[in-house]
C-alpha positions as CSV (number, residue, x, y, z in Angstrom):
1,X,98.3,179.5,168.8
2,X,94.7,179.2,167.8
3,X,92.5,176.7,169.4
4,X,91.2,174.2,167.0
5,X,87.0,173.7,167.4
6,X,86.0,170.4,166.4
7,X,82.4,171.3,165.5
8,X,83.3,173.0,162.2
9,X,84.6,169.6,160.8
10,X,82.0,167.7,163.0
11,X,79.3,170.0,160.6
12,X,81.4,169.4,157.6
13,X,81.1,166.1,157.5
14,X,77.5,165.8,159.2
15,X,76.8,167.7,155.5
16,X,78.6,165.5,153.4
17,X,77.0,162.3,154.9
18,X,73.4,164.1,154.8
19,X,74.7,165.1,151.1
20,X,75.4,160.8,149.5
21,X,71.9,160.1,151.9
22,X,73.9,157.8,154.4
23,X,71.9,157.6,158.0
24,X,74.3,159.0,160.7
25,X,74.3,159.9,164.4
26,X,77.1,161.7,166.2
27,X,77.9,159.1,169.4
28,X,80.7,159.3,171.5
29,X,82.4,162.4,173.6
30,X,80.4,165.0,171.3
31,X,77.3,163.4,172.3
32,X,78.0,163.8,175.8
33,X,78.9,167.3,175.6
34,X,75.6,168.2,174.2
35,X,73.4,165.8,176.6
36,X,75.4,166.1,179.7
37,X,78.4,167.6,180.6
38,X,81.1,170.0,178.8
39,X,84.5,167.7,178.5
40,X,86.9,168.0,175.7
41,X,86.9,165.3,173.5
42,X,90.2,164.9,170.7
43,X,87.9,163.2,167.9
44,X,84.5,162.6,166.5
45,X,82.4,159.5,167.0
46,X,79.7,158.8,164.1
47,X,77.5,155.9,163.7
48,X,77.0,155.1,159.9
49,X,74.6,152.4,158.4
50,X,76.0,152.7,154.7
51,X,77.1,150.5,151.4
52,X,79.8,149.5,149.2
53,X,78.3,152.2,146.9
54,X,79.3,154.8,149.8
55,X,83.0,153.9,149.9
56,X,84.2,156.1,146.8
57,X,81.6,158.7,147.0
58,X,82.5,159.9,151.0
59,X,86.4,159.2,150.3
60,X,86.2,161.5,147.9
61,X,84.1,164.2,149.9
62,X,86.1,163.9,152.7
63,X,89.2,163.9,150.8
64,X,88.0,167.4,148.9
65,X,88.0,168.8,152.9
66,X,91.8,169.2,152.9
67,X,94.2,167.7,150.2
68,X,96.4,166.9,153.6
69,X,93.7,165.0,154.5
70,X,93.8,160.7,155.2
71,X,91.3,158.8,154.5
72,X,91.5,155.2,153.3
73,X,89.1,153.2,151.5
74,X,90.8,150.0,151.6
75,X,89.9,150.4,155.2
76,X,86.5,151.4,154.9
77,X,85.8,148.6,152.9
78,X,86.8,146.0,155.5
79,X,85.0,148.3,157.9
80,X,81.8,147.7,155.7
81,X,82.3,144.1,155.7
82,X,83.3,143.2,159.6
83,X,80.5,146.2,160.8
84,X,83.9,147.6,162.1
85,X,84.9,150.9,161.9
86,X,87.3,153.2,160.1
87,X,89.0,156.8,160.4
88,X,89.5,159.9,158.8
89,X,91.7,162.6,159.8
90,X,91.5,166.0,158.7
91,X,94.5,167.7,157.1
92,X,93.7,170.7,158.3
93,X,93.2,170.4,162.0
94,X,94.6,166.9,162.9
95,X,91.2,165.8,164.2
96,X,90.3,162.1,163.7
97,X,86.7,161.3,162.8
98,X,85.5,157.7,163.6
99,X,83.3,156.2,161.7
100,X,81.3,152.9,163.4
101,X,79.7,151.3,160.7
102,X,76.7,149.7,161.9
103,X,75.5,146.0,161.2
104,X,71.5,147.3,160.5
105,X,70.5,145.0,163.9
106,X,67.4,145.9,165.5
107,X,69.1,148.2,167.8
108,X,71.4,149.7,165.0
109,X,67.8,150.6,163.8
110,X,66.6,151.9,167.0
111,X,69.6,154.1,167.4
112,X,69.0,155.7,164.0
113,X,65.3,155.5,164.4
114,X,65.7,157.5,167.7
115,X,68.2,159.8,166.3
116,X,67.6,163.7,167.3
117,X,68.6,166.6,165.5
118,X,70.8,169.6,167.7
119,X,72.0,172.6,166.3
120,X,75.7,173.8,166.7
121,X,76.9,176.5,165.5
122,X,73.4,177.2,164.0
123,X,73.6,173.9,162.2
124,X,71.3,171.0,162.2
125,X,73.3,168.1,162.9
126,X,71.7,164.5,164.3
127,X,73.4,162.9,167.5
128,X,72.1,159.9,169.2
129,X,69.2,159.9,171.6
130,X,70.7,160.5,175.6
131,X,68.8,157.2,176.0
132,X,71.1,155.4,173.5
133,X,74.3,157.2,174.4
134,X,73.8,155.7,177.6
135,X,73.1,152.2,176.0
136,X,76.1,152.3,174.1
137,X,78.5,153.8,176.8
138,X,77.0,151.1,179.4
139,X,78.8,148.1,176.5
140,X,81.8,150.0,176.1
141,X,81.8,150.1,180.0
142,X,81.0,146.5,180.2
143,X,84.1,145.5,177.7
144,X,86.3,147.5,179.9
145,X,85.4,149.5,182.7
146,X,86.6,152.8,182.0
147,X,86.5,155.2,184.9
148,X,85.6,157.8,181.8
149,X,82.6,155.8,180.4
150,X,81.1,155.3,183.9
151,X,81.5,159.2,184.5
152,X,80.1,160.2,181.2
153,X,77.1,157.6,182.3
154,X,76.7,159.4,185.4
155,X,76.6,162.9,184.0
156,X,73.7,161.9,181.2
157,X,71.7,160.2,184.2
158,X,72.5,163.3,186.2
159,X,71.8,166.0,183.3
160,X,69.1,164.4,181.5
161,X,65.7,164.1,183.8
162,X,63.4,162.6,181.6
163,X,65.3,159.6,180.3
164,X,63.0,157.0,179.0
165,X,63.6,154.1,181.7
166,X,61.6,151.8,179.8
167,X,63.5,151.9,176.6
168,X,66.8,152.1,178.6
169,X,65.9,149.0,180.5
170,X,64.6,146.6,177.5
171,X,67.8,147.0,176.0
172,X,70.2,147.1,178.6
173,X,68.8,143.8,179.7
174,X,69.3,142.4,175.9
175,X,72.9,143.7,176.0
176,X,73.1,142.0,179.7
177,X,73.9,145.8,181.0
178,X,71.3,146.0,183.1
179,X,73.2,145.2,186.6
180,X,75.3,148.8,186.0
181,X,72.3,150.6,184.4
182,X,70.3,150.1,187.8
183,X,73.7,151.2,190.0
184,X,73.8,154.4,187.9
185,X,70.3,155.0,188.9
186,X,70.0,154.0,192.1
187,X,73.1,156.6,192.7
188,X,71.5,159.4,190.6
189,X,68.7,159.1,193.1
């Protein structure tokens, strides 16, 4: 049987977002395999600051991937309204791709703002700064203390030596994280 790789959809659709000019970042396990350490992750994690006039447009384009593909635009559209998040799965592999639709706060901004581009598979592709994976992996900690959010935390601390501390600490004491951000580096030394 041959093994699936999620980076050829995860550049598929990076294309398709860069393509209808929506702002993304890949987030999530993918993120973590390229700031920290190698894991295997089962979906794909974007952060998306778009607009009703997106809905069609990328239901479409993602739709075109594989005619087996699901993608639901009843969903995205309460996904656009509640700043929720919706999913798409590909017909042709099975992976899911999240989509987080951001709210545009100040730290939505940052996020995008801060965004870096990586290349896989020779491929330009944007994923979150190492500095806001952490932020955003210290509030899904925080909501439930997963034993895999505080490892993936310890691994970017671990891998990444010249984390901005500043940045990390001005928001992680907005998000009231700041208590678990200072364990994680007290213990990375």
């Amino acid at each position: 049987m041959e093994e699936i790789d999620p980076r050829h959809l995860l550049i598929r659709v990076a294309q398709i977002l860069e393509q209808l000019d929506i702002p993304y970042a890949i987030t999530g396990g993918m993120a973590v395999f390229v700031w920290a350490r190698p894991r295997f992750t089962a979906d794909i994690d974007i952060i998306v600051l778009m607009e009703q006039r997106h809905v069609a447009l990328l239901a479409e384009a993602l739709q075109a991937l594989n005619e087996a593909s699901y993608i639901d635009t009843a969903m995205m559209r309460r996904a656009l309204e509640r700043h929720g998040e919706f999913n798409f799965i590909d017909g042709a592999t099975g992976v899911k791709v999240d989509f987080f639709v951001m709210e545009g706060t100040p730290f939505d901004r940052s996020q995008l703002d801060r965004r870096m581009l990586q290349h896989i598979l020779g491929h330009r592709v944007y994923f979150v700064s190492p500095e806001d994976l952490i932020l955003s992996k210290l509030l899904w900690f925080q909501s439930g203390e997963s034993a895999k959010q505080y490892e993936d935390l310890a691994s970017i601390v671990r891998m990444q030596p010249k984390l901005d501390w500043k940045y990390l600490r001005r928001w992680a004491t907005i998000h009231k994280t700041f208590a678990i951000l200072d364990s994680l580096k007290k213990q990375s030394g």
